[in-house]
C-alpha positions in Angstrom: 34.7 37.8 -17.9 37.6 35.4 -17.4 37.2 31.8 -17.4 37.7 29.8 -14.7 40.2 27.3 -15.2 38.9 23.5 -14.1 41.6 21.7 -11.7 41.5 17.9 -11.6 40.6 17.0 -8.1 43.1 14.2 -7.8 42.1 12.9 -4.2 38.7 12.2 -6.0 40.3 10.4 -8.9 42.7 8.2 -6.5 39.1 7.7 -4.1 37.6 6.4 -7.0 39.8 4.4 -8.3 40.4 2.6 -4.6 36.7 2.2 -4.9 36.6 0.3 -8.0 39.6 -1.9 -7.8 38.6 -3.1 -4.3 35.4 -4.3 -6.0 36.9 -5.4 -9.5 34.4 -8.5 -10.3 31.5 -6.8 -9.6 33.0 -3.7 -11.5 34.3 -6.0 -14.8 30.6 -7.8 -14.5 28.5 -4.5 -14.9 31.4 -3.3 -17.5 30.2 -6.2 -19.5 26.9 -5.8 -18.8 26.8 -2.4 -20.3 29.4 -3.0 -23.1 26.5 -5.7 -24.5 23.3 -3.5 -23.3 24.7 -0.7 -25.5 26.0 -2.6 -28.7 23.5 -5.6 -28.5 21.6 -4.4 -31.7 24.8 -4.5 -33.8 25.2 -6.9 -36.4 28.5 -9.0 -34.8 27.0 -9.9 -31.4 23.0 -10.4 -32.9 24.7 -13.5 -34.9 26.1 -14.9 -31.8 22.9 -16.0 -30.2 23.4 -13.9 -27.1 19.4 -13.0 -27.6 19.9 -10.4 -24.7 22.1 -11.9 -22.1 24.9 -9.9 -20.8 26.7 -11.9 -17.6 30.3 -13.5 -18.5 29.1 -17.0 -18.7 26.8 -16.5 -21.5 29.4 -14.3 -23.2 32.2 -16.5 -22.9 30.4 -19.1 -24.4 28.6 -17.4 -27.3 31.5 -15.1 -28.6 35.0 -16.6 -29.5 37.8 -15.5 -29.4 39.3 -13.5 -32.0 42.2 -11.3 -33.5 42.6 -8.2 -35.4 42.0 -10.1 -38.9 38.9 -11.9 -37.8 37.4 -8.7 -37.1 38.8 -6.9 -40.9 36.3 -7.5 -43.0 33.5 -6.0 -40.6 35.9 -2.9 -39.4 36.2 -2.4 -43.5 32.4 -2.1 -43.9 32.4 0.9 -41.2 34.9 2.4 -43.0 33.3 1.7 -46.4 30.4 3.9 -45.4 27.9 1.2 -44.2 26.4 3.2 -41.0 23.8 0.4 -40.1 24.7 -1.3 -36.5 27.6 -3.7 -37.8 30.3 -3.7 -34.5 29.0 -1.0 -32.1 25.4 0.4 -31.4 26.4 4.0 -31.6 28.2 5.1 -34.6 32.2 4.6 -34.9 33.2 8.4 -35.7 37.3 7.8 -36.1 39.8 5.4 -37.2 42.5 4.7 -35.9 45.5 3.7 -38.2 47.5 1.1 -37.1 49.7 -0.1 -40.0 48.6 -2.0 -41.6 45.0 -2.5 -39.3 41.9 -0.1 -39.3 40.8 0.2 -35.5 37.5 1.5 -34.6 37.7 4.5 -32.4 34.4 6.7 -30.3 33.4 9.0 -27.7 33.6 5.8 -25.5 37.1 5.0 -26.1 38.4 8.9 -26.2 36.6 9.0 -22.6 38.6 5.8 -21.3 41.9 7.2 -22.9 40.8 10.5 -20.6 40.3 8.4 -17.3 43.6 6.5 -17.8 44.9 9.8 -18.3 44.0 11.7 -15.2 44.4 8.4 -12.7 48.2 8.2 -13.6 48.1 12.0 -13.0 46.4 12.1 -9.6 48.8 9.3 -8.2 51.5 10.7 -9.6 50.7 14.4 -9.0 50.6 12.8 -5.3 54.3 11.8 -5.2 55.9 14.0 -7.8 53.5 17.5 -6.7 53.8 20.0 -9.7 52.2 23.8 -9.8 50.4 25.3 -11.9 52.4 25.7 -15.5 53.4 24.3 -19.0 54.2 20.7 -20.1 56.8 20.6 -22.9 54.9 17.6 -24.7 56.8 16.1 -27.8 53.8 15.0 -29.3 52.5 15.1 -33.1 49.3 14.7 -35.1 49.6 12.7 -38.2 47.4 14.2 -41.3 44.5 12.4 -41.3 42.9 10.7 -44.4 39.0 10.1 -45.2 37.8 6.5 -45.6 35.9 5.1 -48.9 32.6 6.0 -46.6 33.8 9.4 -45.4 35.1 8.5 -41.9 38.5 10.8 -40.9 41.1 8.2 -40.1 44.4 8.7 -38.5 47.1 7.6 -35.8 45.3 6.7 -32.3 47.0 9.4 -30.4 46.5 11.6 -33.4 42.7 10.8 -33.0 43.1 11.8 -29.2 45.2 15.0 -29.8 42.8 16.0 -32.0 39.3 15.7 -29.7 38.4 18.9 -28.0 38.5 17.2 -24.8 42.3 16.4 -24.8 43.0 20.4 -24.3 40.4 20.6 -21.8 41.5 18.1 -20.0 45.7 18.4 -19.9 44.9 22.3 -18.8 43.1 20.3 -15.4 45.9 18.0 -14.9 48.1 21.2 -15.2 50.2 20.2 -18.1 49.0 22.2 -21.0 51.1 21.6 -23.9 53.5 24.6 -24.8 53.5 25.0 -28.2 50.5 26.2 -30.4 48.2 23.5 -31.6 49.6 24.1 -35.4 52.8 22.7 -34.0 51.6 19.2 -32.8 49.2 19.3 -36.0 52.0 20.6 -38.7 52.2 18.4 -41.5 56.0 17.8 -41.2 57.5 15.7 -38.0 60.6 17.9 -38.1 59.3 21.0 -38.1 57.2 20.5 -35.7 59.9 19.0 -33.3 62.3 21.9 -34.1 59.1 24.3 -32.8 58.5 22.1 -29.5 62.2 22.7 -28.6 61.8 26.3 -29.4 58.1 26.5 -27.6 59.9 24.7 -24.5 62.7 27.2 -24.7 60.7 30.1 -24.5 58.6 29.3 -21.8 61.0 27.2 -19.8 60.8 28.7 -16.4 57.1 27.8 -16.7 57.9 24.0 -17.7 57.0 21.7 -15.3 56.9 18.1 -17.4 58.5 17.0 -20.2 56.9 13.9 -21.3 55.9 12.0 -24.5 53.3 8.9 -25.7 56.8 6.9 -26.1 60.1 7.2 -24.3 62.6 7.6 -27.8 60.2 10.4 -28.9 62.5 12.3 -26.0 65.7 10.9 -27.0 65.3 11.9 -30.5 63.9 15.3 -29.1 67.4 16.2 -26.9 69.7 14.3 -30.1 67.9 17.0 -32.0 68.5 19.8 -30.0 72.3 18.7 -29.6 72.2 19.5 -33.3 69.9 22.5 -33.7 70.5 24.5 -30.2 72.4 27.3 -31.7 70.3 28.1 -34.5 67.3 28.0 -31.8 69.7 30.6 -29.6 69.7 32.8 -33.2 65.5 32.5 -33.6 65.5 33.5 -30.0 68.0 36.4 -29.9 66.5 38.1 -32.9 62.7 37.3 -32.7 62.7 35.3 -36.2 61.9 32.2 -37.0 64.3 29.9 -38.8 63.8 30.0 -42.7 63.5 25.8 -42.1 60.6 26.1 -41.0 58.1 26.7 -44.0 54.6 26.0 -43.3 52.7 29.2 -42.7 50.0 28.3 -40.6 53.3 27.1 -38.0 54.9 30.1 -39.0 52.4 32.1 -38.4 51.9 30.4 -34.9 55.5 31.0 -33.7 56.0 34.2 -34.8 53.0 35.0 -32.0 55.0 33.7 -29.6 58.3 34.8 -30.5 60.0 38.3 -29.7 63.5 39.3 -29.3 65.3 38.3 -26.7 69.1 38.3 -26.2 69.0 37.4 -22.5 67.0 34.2 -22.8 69.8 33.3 -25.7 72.6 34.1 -23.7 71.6 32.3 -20.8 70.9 29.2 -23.0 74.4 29.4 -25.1 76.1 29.4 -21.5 74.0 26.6 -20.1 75.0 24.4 -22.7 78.2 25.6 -23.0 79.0 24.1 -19.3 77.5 21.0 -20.0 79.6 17.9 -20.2 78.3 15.6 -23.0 74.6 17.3 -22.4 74.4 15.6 -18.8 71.8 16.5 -17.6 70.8 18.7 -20.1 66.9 18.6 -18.8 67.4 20.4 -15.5 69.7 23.2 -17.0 67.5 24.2 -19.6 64.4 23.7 -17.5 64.3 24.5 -13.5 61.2 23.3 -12.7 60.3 19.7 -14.8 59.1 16.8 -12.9 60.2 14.1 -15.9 70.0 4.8 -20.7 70.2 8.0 -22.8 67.0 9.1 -21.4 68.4 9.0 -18.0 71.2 10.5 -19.6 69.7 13.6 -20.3 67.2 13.8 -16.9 70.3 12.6 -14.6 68.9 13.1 -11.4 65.2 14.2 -12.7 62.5 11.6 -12.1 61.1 9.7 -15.0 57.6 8.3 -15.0 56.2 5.6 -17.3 53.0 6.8 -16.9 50.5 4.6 -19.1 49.8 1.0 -20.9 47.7 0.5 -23.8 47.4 -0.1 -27.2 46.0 1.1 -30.4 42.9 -1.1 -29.8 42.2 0.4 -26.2 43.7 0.8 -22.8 44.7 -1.1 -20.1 46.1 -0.1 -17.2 47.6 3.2 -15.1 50.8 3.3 -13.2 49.9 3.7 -9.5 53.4 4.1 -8.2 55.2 6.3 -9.9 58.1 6.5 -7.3 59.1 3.3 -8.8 61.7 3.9 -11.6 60.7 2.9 -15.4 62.1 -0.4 -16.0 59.8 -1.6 -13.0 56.8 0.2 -13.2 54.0 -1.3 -12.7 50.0 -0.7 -14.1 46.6 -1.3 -12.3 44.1 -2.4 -15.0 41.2 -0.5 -14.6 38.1 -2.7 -14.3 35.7 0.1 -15.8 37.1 1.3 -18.9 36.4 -2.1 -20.9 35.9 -6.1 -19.9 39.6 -7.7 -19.5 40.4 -11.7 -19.9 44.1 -13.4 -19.8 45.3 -16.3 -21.5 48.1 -17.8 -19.5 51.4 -18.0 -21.6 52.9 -21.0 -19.6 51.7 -24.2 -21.8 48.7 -26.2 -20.7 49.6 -29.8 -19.7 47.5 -32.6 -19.0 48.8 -36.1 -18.2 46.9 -39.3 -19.5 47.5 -42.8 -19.1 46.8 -45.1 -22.0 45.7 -48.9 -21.7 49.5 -50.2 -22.1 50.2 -48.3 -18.8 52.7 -45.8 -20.8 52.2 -42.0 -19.9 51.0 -39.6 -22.9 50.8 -35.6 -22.4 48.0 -34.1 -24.5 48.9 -30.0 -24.9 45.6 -27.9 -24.4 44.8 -24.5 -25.4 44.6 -22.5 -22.3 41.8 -21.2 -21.1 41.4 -17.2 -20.5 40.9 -16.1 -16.6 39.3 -13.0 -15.4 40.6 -10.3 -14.2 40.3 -11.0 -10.5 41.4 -14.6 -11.1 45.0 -13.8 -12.8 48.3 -15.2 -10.5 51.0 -12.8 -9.4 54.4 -13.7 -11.2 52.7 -15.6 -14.5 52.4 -13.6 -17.6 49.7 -13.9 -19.7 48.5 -12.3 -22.8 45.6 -9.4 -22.4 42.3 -10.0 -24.1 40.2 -6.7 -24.4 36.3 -6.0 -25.0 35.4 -2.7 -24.9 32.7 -0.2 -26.3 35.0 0.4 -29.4 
């Protein structure tokens, strides 16, 4: 019996997410609410004196402020093996590598990094409308080490490539990776890349996005193929893989997938043949992709900045993806984790001292919430979130 294949509703997704930002503080204070219900046992927050509360007020004024190192030597004991409640309730099950930090990663965070996912889909699905095919996805899975206490560790999109739920979930947004999974986990960047130009190249009438986690992951992709596209014409035209590719669990991947075929080679060989410089390279090679050199490549093909986050969570979706890239814009998401801002413009009170002469005292600014941040300031994001 066949399967049948889950599609993302997206006019759910977008109702949703109207229904969540149009009710942000009440959203951010029962985010909070059960961030602190569900790690309140662990070791961090019990010193605090919280003693139960979970409402902003009470957590403003019990936990500080902190950064990455503040937070080492506690992430170290997770990943030393000590399994008692020290940051989160529920176990930490990943780590994410982030040179030279150790990030906790979970089931909570791997389900925000899904949402994010599937709301810059639906909006974008909405204005750029794609059918049902293949993404050509330059993406890669570092090899993953174990921690002193056992605990796999790796790169945080590694961590999310590698969840079950990541397949699951690009095949209903309709922008299932081409190439085999022993591709985007091989244990060598350029072999891999070599196989995601030849995966793309195979199926490229079935290639509707070409995308990537960052933009010069694309540039080097098309630099690449400038360099390799006739020896992937040759692996094409006779059915054989290239003997630089030597892994054989990827070898043995590809060679599933590839079979003779002179007419796809011939048709490639012409295509960039005509092209001047490799404008608009994208289009030629694949019809049916809705994507300074980058533009270079796509000419008139739209490109979509689609995401913002970090290694330490996310943040925000782009919810107008007509907008070109070096505007784009991101909606927070009030759900996927409790969000604060500390203004960047300098704090400056005025005082007057006893001699009549004015002083200015500099303060520390004080973080805002999410519903209380000022269009055109910039501040920098504060995240609490189940991870």
């Amino acid at each position: 019996m066949l399967e049948k294949k889950e599609i993302l509703d997206v006019e759910k997704v977008i109702r949703d997410f109207e229904v969540i930002t149009k009710d942000a503080e009440n959203v951010q204070r029962e985010t909070l609410k059960m961030i602190l219900e569900e790690n309140g046992c662990a070791e961090y927050l019990q010193n605090l004196g919280l003693n139960g509360r979970t409402d902003p007020e009470s957590f403003k004024a019990c936990v500080p402020l902190v950064t990455h190192k503040d937070l080492e030597p506690c992430i170290q004991r997770v990943a030393d093996g000590v399994f008692s409640p020290i940051l989160t309730g529920k176990p930490i099950t990943t780590i994410s590598i982030r040179k030279p930090k150790f990030v906790p990663f979970n089931d909570e965070l791997m389900e925000t990094t899904l949402q994010i996912f599937r709301t810059s889909f639906a909006f974008r699905n909405k204005e750029f409308p794609i059918e049902n095919g293949r993404a050509l996805q330059f993406i890669y899975s570092s090899k993953q080490i174990k921690t002193k206490g056992g605990l796999f560790a790796g790169t945080a999109t590694s961590n999310v490539f590698r969840n079950s739920q990541f397949r699951k979930a690009m095949k209903a947004m309709q922008s299932e990776c081409c190439s085999p999974d022993e591709v985007i986990f091989g244990p060598d960047f350029h072999q891999s890349l070599y196989c995601h130009l030849l995966c793309g190249l195979i199926f490229h009438e079935e290639i509707r996005l070409v995308s990537s986690t960052f933009a010069y992951s694309i540039v080097l992709a098309f630099r690449t193929f400038e360099q390799v596209w006739e020896e992937l014409c040759d692996d094409i035209r006779e059915g054989v893989l290239t003997s630089r590719i030597t892994f054989p669990s990827v070898r043995s991947a590809m060679a599933k997938l590839l079979k003779p075929n002179p007419e796809l080679a011939d048709l490639i060989e012409k295509k960039c043949s005509g092209l001047s410089n490799w404008y608009g390279l994208i289009p030629e090679l694949f019809p049916n992709p809705y994507l300074k050199k980058l533009r270079h490549y796509a000419a008139d093909v739209p490109l979509i900045s689609a995401d913002y986050g970090s290694s330490e969570g996310w943040i925000g979706a782009n919810i107008n993806p007509s907008l070109p890239p070096e505007s784009a814009t991101y909606a927070v998401l009030p759900n996927i984790g409790y969000f604060e801002f500390i203004p960047l413009k300098e704090n400056v009170e005025e005082h007057m001292q006893d001699n009549g002469n004015v002083s200015f005292l500099s303060m520390e600014p004080k973080p805002v919430d999410l519903t209380e941040v000022r269009v055109g300031e910039e501040y920098e994001v504060i995240i609490t979130n189940f991870g």
